[in-house]
N, C-alpha and C positions, 0 to 999 in steps of 0.2 A: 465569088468571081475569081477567087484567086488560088483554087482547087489544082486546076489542071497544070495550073504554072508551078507550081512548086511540088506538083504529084500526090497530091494529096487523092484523100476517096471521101471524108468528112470533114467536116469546122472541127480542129484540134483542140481552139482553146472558146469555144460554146462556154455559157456562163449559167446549161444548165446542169443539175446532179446526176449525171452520169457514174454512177458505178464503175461503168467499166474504165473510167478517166483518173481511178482512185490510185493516187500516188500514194506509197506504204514507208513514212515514214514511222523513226519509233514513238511518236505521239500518235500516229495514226492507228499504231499495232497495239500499244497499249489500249489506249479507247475502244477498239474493238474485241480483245481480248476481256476486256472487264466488260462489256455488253453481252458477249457471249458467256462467259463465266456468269454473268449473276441471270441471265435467262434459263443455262443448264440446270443450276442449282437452287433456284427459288430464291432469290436475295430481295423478292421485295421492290422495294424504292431507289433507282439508278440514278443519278447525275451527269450529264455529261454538257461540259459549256467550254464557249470558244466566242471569238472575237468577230464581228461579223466579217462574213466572208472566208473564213477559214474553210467549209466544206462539213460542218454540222449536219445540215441536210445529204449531205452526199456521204456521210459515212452511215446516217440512219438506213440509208438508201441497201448502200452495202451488208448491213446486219442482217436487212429484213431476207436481202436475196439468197446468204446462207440458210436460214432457218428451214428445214424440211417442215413437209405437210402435216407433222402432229403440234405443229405450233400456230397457233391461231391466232393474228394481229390485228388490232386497231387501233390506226395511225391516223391522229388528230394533226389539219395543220394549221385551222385554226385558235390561236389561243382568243381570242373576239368570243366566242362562242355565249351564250345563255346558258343556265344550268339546264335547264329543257333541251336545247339544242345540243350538250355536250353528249346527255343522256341516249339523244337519238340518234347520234353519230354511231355512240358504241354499239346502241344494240340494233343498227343497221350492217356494220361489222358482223357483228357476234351472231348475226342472223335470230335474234329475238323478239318473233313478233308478237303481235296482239296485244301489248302491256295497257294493261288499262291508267295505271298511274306509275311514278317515280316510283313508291314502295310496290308496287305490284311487276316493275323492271327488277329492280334489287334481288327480288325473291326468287324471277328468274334466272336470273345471272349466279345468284348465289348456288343455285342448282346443278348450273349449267357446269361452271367451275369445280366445282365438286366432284364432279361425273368425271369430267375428264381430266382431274387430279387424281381422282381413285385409277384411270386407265394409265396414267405416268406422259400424261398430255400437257403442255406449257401454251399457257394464255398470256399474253403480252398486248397492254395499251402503251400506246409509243407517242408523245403529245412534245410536236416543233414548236419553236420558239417558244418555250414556257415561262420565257419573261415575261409575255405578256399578258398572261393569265391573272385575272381576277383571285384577291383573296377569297372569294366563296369557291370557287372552282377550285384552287388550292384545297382548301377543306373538305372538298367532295372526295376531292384526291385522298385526302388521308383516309378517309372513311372507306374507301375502296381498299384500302391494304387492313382494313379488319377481316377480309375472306382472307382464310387462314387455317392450315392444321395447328395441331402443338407443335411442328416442328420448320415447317414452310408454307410459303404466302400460294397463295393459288392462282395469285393475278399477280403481275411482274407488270411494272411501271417505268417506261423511262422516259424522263425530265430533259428534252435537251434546249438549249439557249443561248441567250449573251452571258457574259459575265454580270449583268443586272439581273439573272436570275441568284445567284450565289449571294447578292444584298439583299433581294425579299425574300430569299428561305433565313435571312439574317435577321428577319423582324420580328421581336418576343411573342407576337401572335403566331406566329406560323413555328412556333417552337415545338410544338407536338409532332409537325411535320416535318420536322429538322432530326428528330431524334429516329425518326424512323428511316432513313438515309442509309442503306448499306452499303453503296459504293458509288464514288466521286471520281471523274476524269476528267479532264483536259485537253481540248486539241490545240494546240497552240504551232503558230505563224512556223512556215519553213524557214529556216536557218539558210544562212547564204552558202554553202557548201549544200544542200539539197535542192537550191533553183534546176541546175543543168538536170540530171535526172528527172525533175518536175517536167520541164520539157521534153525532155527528150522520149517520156512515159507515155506523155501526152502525142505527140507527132508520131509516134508507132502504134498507137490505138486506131487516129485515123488511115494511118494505113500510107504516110509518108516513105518518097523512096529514100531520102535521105534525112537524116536525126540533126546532122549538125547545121541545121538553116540557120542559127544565131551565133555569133561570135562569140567567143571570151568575153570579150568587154560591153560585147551587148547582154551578156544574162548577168554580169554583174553590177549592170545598169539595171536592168530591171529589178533585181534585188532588192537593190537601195528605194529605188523609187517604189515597187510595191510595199515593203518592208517584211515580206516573205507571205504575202496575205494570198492566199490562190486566186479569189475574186480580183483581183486589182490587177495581178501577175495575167490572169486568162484576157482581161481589157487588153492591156498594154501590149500583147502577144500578137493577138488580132489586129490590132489597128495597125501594128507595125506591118503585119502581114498585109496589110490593104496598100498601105504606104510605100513597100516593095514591090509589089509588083506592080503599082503604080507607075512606079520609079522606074523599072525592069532592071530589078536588084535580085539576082537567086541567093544571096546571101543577106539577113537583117544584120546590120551592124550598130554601135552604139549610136551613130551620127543619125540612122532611123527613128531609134527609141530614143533619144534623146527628144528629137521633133516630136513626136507622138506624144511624149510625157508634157512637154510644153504646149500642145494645140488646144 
């Protein structure tokens, strides 16, 4: 409702993974940089974990949309899943049909992988929230990084989560799976010197005529009160937005967000 008032063309701070809403901090660049790097080069088993709300989903989001079409993905977002049900996810992905059992998928997949590692093809399963994955699904996981030459993996894995993933890869069972971990990243919360550009990224994606719609003192309000967390930042952004032009305010100011943060 409050589009036309402030010229907008979209919801600037939508709380869904938008890609194209992807603020490029250097936690951000890093992250992506080692997602790409270890898909180029066969690294295997990836890590990537963040705080909730930081934009984990929304950077998986971004990896998958660089990858050209010799790269074949399946993107788990259930971690809930059965080991039956993980199996069918992929090989509904992978386009593998007819399996008549779990070893009789394997052998397909084994094949499949193969073929299009012999062609210089990258296969990637990509599983959100892997917090809250099941130890047996963990283990399936490992056993998935035995496709493999002498020299590189053939399926590429990446792990992304809360930080409660980093303490069950910490658990002396899942130590076989820890060992095979070739690259670890981190997104972690904007910094208060990166809010204004957060915004301002965001309100030129929708297609804003003007970037500076929040004050000083309002984006260093919201700072403090998100504590640099994009989810809580995209909340507090919007409500204020509702609140302004409720108000018939063309400008958010702290005295907004401050109400907003309090309701």
């Amino acid at each position: 409702m409050y589009l036309q008032y402030y010229g907008l063309k979209s919801i600037p701070f939508s709380l869904t993974p938008d890609p194209r809403f992807l603020y490029y901090t250097p936690s951000h660049r890093e992250v992506l940089a080692n997602l790409q790097y270890g898909i180029q080069h066969g690294k295997g088993l990836i890590v990537a974990t963040g705080e909730v709300g930081t934009g984990k989903t929304t950077v998986i989001r971004a990896i998958m949309s660089r990858l050209d079409r010799s790269v074949l993905t399946s993107n788990i977002v259930n971690p809930g899943l059965s080991v039956d049900e993980f199996y069918q996810n992929i090989a509904g992905d992978f386009a593998i049909d007819e399996h008549k059992s779990k070893s009789d998928l394997l052998i397909r997949l084994g094949k499949m992988l193969a073929l299009r590692h012999s062609r210089g093809l990258r296969t990637v399963l990509i599983v959100d929230e892997a917090q809250g994955l099941s130890r047996e699904l963990l283990e399936e996981i490992r056993l998935l990084l035995n496709f493999e030459t002498d020299t590189e993996k053939q399926l590429q894995i990446i792990l992304s989560g809360q930080p409660e993933l980093r303490e069950k890869l910490n658990h002396p069972g899942l130590r076989q799976l820890k060992q095979r971990i070739s690259l670890r990243c981190e997104i972690k919360p904007l910094k208060s010197d990166e809010i204004s550009g957060y915004l301002r990224k965001r309100l030129k994606v929708a297609g804003a005529a003007r970037l500076d719609l929040f004050t000083s003192d309002a984006i260093d309000l919201i700072g403090r009160a998100s504590e640099g967390i994009p989810r809580l930042i995209n909340n507090i952004c919007d409500n204020a937005l509702v609140s302004g032009y409720a108000m018939h305010k063309k400008l958010i100011t702290a005295g907004i967000v401050s109400d907003v943060c309090e309701s």
